[in-house]
C-alpha positions in Angstrom: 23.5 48.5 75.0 23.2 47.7 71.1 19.7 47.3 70.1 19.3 44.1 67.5 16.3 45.3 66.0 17.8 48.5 64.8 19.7 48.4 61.5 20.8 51.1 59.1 22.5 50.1 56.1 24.1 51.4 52.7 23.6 50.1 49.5 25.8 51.0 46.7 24.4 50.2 43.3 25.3 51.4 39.5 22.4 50.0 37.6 18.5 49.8 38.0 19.9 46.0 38.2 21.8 45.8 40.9 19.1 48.3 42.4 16.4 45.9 42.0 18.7 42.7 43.2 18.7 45.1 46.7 15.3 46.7 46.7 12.9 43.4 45.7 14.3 40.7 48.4 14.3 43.7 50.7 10.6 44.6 50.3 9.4 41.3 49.4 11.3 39.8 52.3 9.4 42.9 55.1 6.1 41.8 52.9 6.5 37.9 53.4 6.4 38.5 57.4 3.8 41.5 57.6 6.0 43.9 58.3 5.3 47.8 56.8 7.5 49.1 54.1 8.4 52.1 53.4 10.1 53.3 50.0 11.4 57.2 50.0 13.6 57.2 46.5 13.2 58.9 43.3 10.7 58.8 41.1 12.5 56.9 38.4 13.3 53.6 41.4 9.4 54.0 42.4 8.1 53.1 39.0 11.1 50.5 38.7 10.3 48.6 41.8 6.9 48.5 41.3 6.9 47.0 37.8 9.1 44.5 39.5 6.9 43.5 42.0 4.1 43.3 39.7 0.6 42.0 41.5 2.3 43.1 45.0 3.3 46.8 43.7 0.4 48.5 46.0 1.2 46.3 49.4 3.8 48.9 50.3 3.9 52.6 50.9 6.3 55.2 48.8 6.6 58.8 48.5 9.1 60.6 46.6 12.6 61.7 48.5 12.5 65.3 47.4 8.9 65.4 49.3 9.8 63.1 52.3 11.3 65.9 54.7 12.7 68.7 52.9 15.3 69.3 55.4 17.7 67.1 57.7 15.6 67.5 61.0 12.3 66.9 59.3 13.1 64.0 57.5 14.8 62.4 61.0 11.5 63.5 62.0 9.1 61.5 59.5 11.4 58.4 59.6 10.5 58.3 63.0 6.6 59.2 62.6 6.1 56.2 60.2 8.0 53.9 62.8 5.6 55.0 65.3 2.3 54.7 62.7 3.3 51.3 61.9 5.4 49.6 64.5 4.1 45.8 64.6 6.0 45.1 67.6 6.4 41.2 68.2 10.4 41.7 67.3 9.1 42.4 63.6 11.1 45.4 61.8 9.5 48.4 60.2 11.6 48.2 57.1 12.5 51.7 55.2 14.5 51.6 52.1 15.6 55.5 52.1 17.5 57.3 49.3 19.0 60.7 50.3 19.0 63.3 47.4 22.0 65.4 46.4 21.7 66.8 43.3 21.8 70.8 43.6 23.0 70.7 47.5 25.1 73.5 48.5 28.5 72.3 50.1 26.8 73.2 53.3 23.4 71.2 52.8 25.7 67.8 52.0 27.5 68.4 55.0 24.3 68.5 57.2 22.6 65.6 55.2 25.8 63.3 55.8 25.8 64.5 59.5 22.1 63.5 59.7 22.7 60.0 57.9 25.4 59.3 60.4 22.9 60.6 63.6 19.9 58.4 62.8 22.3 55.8 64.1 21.7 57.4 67.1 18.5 59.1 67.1 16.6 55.8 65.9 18.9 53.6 67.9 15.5 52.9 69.9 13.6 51.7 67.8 13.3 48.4 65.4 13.5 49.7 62.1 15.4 48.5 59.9 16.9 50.8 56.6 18.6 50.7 53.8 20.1 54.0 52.2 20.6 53.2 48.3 23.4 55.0 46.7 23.3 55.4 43.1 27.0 55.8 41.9 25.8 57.0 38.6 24.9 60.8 40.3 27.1 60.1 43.8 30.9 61.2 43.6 33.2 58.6 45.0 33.5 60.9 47.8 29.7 60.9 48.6 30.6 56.9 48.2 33.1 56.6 50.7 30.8 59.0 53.4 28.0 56.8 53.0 30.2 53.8 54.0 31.4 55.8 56.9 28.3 56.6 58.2 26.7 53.4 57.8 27.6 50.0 59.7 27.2 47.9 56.6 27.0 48.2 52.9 24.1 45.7 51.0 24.9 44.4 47.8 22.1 42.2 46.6 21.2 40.2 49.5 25.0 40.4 51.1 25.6 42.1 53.8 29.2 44.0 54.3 30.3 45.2 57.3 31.7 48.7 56.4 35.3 49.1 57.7 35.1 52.5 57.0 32.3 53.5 59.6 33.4 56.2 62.0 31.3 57.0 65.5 28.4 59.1 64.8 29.6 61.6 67.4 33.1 61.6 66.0 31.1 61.9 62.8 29.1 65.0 63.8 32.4 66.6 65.6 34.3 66.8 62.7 31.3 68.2 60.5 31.0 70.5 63.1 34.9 71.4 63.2 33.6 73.5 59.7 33.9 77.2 61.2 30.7 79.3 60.2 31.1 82.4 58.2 33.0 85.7 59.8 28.9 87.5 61.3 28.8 91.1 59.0 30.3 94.2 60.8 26.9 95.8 59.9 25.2 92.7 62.0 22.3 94.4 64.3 23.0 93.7 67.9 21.6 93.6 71.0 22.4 92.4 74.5 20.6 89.2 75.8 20.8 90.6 79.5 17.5 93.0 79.9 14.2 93.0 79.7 13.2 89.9 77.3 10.1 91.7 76.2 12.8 94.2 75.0 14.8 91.3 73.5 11.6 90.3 71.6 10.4 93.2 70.4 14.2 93.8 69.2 13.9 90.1 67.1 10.7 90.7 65.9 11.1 94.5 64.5 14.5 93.7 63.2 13.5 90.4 61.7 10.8 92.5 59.2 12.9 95.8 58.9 15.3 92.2 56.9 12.3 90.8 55.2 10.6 88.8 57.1 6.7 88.6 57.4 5.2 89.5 60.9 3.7 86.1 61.0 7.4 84.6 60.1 9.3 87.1 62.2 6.9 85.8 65.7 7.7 81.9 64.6 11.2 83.5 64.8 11.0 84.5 68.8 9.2 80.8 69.1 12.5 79.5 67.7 14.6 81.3 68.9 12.9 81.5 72.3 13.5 77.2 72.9 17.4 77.6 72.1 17.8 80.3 74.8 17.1 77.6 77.2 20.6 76.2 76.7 22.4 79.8 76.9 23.0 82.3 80.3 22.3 85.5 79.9 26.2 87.1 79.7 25.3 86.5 75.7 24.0 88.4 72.3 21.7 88.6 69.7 22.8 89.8 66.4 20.7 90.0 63.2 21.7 90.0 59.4 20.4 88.7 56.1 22.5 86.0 54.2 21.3 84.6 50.7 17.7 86.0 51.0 17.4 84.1 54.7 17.3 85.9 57.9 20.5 84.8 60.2 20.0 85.1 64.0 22.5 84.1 66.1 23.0 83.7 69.8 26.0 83.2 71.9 26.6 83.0 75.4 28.0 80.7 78.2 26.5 77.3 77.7 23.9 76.4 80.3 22.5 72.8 78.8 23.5 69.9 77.6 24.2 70.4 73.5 24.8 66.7 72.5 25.8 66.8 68.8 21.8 65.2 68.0 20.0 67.3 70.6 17.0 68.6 68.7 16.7 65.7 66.3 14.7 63.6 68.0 11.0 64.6 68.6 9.6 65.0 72.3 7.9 62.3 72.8 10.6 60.2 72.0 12.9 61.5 75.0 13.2 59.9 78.1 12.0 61.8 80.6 13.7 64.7 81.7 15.7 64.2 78.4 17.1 67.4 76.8 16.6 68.7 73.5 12.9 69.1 72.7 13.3 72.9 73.0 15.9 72.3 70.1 13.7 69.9 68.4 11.1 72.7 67.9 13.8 75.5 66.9 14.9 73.0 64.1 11.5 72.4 62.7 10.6 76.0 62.8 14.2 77.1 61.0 15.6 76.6 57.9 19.0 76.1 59.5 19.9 75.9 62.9 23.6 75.8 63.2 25.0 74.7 66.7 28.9 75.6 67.8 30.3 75.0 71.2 33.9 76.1 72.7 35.8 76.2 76.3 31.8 76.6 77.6 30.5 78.8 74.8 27.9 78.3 72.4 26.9 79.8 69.3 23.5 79.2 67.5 22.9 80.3 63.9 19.0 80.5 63.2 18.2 81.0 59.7 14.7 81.7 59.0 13.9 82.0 55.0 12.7 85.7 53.3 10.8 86.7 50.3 13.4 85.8 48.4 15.1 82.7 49.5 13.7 80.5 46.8 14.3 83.2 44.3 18.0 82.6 45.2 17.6 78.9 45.1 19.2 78.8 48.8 17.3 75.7 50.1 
């Protein structure tokens, strides 16, 4: 069943004036019937909408993008916080006017950004918020154009609002994201069984974790992660270990032995219906930098990348 209150919208825009004809009657609007507003752009639109607004410039909350969940899952993660902070209930919205960054993404961090603009469709299907994702053609290629009016229903311009004939199912969305192979594992990969003695599989994860970098304290978070994401694997798998870009790559495989929806771990425990899967996966994403997820004829792969010492030095994430 579609839920009314939810909305998720695009808006496409090329000026700080057709920026402001979308953002003022948006926030005003959410003002005008009590409802919270929340602003997550740049720094630049912050200062814009707010001289705009003039006397009513503090009566809603912003924070800058970059700073507003670093990563896919932890952003998912915060829209949904605020929702539950400031729900009025009473059919009202909790309105969210949400501008992605992309400048200096990897190919592979636009893919997982576009997949996670295209899963809050789902993961906040729930609840009654109601966002706009603004688009600023000026740093967006036409191709980050045309994804952002597939993975939202409708496209705002001004106050109109376009249904998007372009929109594709978030799962068919997510399925051919995920049709991406992953990198070819190193022949120099560590490896271990996951059959045995899991004290032996942990002390394996752990010591082969620092002997690649990682601290002791990161390396145990590590076994935490990668600990939850076992849950959805048998035992007939592996562990194998390597370091890629300065991050520490852990990977399991194995027959499948959960249910690995394409948003399982993106939507935080206490949101689940009970018995609900995914909140194992829900902590393995907001312990990882990356948790890549790959499922064939019954077998699953996960790629946990935990960042090293030098990580940042590479300007990986």
């Amino acid at each position: 069943m579609t839920n009314a209150n939810f909305r998720h919208d695009a808006a496409v825009y090329g000026s700080d004036e057709e920026f402001l004809a979308m953002a003022v009657p948006f926030v005003v609007g959410g003002l005008d019937l009590g409802e919270p507003v929340l602003v997550t752009t740049t720094p630049a639109n912050i200062d814009l909408l707010r001289r705009a607004l003039g006397g009513r410039a503090d009566d809603f909350d912003h924070a800058e993008t970059a700073y507003f969940g670093r990563r896919p899952p932890e952003r998912a993660t915060e829209f949904f916080r605020y929702w539950q902070r400031r729900s009025p209930g009473s059919g009202r919205n909790v309105r969210v006017l949400a501008e992605p960054l992309w400048a200096g993404r990897t190919e592979r961090d636009v893919r997982a950004w576009r997949r996670m603009e295209s899963g809050l469709n789902v993961v906040l299907a729930d609840t009654n918020v109601w966002m706009i994702c603004p688009y600023d053609t000026r740093v967006v290629s036409e191709e980050g154009v045309s994804h952002a009016l597939r993975t939202h229903p409708a496209d705002v311009r001004g106050t109109e609002y376009v249904p998007s004939a372009e929109y594709v199912d978030p799962v068919e969305y997510a399925h051919a994201c995920d049709a991406v192979p992953l990198p070819e594992r190193p022949a120099d990969a560590a490896v271990q069984p996951l059959r045995g003695d899991p004290n032996a599989l942990r002390r394996f994860i752990v010591g082969t974790a620092v002997d690649l970098g990682l601290s002791e304290d990161s390396a145990a978070m590590l076994t935490v992660a990668v600990g939850e994401a076992l849950a959805f694997l048998r035992d007939d798998g592996h562990v194998a270990m390597w370091v890629d870009g300065g991050a520490v790559v852990c990977e399991l495989s194995g027959a499948a032995s959960g249910d690995l929806g394409p948003f399982a771990g993106f939507r935080p425990p206490e949101m689940h219906a009970s018995g609900e899967t995914g909140d194992g996966l829900w902590i393995t994403r907001q312990i990882c930098e990356v948790v890549d997820i790959r499922t064939s004829h019954g077998v699953a792969v996960f790629r946990l990348h935990m960042s090293g010492p030098r990580t940042a030095e590479l300007g990986k994430w």
